[in-house]
NUDOZA-310403 format. One record per residue: y, z, x of N, C-alpha, C in turn. Coordinates in Angstrom, 1 decimal, always signed. Example, Ala and Ser with C-alpha at 12.3 -4.5 7.8 and 13.67 -1.06 7.14 Angstrom:
<rs>
npy -5.7, npz +7.8, npx +13.2, capy -4.5, capz +7.8, capx +12.3, cpy -3.3, cpz +7.8, cpx +13.2
npy -2.2, npz +7.1, npx +12.8, capy -1.1, capz +7.1, capx +13.7, cpy +0.0, cpz +7.9, cpx +12.9
</rs>
This chain:
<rs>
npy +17.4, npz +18.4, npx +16.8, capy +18.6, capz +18.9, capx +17.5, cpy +19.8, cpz +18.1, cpx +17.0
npy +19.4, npz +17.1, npx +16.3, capy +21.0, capz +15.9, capx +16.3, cpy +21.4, cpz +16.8, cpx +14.5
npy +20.6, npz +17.6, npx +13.8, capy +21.1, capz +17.9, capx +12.8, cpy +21.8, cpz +19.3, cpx +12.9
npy +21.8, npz +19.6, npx +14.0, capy +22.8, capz +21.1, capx +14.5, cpy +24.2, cpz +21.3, cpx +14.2
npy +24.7, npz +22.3, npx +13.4, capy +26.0, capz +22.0, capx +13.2, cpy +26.7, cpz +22.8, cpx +14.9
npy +27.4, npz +22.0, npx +15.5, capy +27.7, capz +22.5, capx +16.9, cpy +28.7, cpz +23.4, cpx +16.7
npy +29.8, npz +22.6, npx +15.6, capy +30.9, capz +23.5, capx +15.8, cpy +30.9, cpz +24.8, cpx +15.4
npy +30.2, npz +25.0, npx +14.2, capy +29.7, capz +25.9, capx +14.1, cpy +28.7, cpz +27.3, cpx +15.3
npy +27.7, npz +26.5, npx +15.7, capy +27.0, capz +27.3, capx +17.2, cpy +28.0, cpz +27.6, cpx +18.3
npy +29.0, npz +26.8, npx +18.3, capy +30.2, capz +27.0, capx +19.5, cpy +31.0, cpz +28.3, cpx +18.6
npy +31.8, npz +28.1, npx +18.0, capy +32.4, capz +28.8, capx +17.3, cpy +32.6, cpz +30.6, cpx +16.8
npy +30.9, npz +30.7, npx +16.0, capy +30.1, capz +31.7, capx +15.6, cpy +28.7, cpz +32.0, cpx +16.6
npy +28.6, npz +31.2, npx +17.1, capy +26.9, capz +31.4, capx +17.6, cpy +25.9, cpz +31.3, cpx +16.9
npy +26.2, npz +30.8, npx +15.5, capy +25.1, capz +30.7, capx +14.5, cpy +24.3, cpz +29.6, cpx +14.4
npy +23.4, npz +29.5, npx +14.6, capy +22.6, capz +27.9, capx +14.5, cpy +22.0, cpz +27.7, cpx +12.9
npy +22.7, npz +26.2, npx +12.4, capy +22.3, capz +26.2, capx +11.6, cpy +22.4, cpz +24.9, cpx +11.2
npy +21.7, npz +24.2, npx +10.1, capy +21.7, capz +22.5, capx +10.2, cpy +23.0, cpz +22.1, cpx +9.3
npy +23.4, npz +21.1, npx +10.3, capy +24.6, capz +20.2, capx +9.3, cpy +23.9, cpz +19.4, cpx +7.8
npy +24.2, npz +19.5, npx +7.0, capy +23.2, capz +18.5, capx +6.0, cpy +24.3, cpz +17.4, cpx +6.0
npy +25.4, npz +17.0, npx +6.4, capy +25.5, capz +15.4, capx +6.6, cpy +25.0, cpz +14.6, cpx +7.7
npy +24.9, npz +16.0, npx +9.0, capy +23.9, capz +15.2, capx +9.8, cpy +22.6, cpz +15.2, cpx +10.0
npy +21.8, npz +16.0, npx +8.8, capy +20.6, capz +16.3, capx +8.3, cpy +20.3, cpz +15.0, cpx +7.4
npy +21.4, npz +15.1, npx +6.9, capy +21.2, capz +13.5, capx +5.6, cpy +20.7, cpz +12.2, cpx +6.6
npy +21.9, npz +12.3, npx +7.5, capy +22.2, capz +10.8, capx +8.1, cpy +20.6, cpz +10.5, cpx +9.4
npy +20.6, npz +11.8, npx +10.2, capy +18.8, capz +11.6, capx +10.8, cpy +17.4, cpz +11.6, cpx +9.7
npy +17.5, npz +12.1, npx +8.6, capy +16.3, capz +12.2, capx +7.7, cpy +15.9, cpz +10.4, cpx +7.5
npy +17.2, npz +9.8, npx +6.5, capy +17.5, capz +8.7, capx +6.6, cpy +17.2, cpz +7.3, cpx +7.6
npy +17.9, npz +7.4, npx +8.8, capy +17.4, capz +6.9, capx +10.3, cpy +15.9, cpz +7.1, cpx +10.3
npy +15.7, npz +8.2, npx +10.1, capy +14.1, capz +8.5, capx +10.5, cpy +12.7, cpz +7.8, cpx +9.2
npy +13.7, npz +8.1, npx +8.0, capy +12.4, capz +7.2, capx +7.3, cpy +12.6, cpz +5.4, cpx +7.5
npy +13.9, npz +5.0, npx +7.6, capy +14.0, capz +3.7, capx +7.7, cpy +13.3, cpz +3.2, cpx +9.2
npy +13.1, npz +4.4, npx +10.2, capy +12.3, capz +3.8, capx +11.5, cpy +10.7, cpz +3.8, cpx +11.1
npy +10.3, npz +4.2, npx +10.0, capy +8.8, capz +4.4, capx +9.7, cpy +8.5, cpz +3.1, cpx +8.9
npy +6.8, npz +3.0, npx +9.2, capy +6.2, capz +2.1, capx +8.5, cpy +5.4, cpz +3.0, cpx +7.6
npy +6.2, npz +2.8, npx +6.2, capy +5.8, capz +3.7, capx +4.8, cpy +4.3, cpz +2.6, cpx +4.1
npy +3.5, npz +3.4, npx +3.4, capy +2.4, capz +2.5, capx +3.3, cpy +2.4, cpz +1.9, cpx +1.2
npy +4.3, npz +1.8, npx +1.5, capy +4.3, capz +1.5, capx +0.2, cpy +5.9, cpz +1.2, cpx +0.1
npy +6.5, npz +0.6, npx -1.0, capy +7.7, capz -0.1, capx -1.3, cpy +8.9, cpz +1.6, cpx -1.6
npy +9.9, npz +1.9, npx -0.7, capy +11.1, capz +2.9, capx -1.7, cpy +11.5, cpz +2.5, cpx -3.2
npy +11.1, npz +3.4, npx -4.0, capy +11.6, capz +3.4, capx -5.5, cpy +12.8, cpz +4.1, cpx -5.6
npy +14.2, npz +3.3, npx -5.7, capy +15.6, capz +5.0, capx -5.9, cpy +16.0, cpz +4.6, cpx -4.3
npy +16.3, npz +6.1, npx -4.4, capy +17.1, capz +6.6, capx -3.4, cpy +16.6, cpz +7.7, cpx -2.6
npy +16.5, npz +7.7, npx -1.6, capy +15.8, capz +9.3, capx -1.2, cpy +16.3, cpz +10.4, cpx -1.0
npy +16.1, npz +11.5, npx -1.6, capy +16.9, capz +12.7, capx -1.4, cpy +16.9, cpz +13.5, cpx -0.5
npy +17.5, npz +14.2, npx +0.2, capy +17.7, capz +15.0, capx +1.9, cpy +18.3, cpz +16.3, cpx +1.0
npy +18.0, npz +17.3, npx +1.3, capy +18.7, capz +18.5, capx +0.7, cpy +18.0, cpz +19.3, cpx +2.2
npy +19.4, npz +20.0, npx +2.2, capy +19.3, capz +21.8, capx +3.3, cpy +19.6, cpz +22.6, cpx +2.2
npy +18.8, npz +23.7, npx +2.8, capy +18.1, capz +25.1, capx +2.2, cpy +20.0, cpz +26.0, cpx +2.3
npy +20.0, npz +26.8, npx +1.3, capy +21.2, capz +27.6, capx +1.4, cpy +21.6, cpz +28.2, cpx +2.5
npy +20.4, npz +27.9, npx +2.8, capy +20.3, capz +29.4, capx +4.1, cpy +20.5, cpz +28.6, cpx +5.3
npy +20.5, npz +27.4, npx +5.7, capy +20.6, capz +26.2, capx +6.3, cpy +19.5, cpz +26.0, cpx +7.6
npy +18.4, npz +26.7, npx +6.7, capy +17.4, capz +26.0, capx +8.2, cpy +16.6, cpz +25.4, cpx +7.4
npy +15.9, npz +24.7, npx +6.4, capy +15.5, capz +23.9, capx +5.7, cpy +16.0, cpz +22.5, cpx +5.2
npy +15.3, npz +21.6, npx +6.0, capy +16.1, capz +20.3, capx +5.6, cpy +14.3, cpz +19.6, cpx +4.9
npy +14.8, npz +18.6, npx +3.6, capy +13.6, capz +18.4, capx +2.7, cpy +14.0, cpz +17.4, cpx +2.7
npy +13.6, npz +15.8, npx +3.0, capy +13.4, capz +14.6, capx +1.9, cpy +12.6, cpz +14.4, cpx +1.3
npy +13.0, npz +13.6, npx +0.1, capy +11.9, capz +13.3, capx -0.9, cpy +12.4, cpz +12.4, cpx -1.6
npy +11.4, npz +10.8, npx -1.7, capy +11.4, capz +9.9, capx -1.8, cpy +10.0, cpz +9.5, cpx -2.5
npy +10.5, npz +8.2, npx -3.8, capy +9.3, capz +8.0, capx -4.7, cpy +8.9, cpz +6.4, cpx -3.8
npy +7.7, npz +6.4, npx -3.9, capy +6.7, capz +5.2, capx -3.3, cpy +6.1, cpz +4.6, cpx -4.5
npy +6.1, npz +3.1, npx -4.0, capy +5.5, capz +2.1, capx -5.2, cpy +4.2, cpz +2.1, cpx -4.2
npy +2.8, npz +2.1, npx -4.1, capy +1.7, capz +1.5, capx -3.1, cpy +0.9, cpz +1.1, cpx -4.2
npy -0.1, npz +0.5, npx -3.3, capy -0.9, capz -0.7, capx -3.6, cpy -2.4, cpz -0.2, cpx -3.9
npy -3.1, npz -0.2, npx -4.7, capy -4.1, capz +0.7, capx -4.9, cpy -4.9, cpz +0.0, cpx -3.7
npy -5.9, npz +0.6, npx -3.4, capy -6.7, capz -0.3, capx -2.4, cpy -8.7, cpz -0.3, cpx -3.1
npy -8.7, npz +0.7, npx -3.8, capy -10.0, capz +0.8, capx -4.5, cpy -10.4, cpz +0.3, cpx -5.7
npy -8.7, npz +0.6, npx -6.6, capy -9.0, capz +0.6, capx -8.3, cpy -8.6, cpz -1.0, cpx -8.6
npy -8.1, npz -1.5, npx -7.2, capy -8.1, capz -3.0, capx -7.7, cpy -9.3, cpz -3.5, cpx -8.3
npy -10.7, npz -2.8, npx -8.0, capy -12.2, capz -3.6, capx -8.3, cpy -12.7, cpz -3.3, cpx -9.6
npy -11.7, npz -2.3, npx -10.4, capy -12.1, capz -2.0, capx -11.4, cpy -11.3, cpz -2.2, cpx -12.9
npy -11.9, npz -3.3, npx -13.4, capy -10.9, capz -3.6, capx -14.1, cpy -10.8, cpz -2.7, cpx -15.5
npy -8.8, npz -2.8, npx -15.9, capy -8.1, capz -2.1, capx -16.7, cpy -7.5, cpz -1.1, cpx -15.9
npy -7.5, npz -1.6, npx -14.5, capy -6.5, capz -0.1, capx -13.9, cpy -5.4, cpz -0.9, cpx -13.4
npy -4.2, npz -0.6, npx -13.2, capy -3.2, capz -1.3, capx -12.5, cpy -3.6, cpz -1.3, cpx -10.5
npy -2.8, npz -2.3, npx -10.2, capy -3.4, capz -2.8, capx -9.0, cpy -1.9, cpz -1.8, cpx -8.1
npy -1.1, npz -1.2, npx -8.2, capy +0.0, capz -0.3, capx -7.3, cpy -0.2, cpz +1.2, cpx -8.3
npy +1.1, npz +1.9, npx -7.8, capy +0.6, capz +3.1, capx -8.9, cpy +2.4, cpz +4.1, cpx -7.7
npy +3.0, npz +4.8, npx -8.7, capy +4.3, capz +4.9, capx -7.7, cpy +3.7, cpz +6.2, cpx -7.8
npy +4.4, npz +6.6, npx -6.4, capy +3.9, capz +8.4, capx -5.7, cpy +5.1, cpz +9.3, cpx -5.6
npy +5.4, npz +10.3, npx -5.8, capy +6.4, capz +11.3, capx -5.2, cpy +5.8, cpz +12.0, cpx -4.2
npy +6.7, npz +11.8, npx -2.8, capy +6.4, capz +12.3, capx -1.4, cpy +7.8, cpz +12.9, cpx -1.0
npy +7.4, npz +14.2, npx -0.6, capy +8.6, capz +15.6, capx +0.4, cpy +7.7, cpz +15.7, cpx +1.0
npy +9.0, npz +16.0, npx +2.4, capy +8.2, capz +16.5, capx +3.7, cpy +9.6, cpz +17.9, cpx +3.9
npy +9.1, npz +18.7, npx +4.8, capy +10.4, capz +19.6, capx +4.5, cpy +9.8, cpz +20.2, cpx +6.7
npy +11.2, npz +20.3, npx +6.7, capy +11.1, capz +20.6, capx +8.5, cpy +12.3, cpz +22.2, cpx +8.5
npy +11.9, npz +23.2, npx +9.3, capy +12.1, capz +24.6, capx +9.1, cpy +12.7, cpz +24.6, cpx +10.7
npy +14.3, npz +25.1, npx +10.8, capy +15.0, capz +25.2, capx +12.2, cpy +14.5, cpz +26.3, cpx +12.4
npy +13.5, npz +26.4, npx +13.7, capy +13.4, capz +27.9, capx +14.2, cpy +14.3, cpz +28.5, cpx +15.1
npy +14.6, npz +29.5, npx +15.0, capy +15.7, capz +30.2, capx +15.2, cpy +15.3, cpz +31.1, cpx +16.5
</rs>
């Protein structure tokens, strides 16, 4: 709800997501998480044209927890992770 563009829904009556206040909750919301790995960059927040699609995606450094036992493999290994959330209308 906090990524709603209001003036917009006041306005038009159209409901549809702000992406600077899509950016700024995506953001809030990964920095309130415990990730099971180090932010590599920057994380990217993109809304859909259509503005009910909001996507972050952010690269992870983690820690192998198996292939440490096997030697010649590196002991981290970095991930690309998106999660994408759909405003139902």
């Amino acid at each position: 709800a906090a990524m709603i563009d209001t003036d917009l829904l006041q306005e038009a009556g159209e409901l549809r997501v702000d992406p600077e206040l899509a950016r700024r909750v995506a953001l809030a919301q990964l920095d309130a998480m415990v990730l099971p790995g180090t932010v590599v960059g920057s994380p990217v927040v993109t809304v859909s044209a259509a503005g009910d699609v909001v996507t972050i995606a952010v690269d992870l450094d983690i820690d192998h927890v198996m292939l440490r036992a096997v030697p010649g493999h590196p002991d981290h290994q970095q991930i690309h992770v998106a999660a994408s959330a759909r405003l139902n209308r």
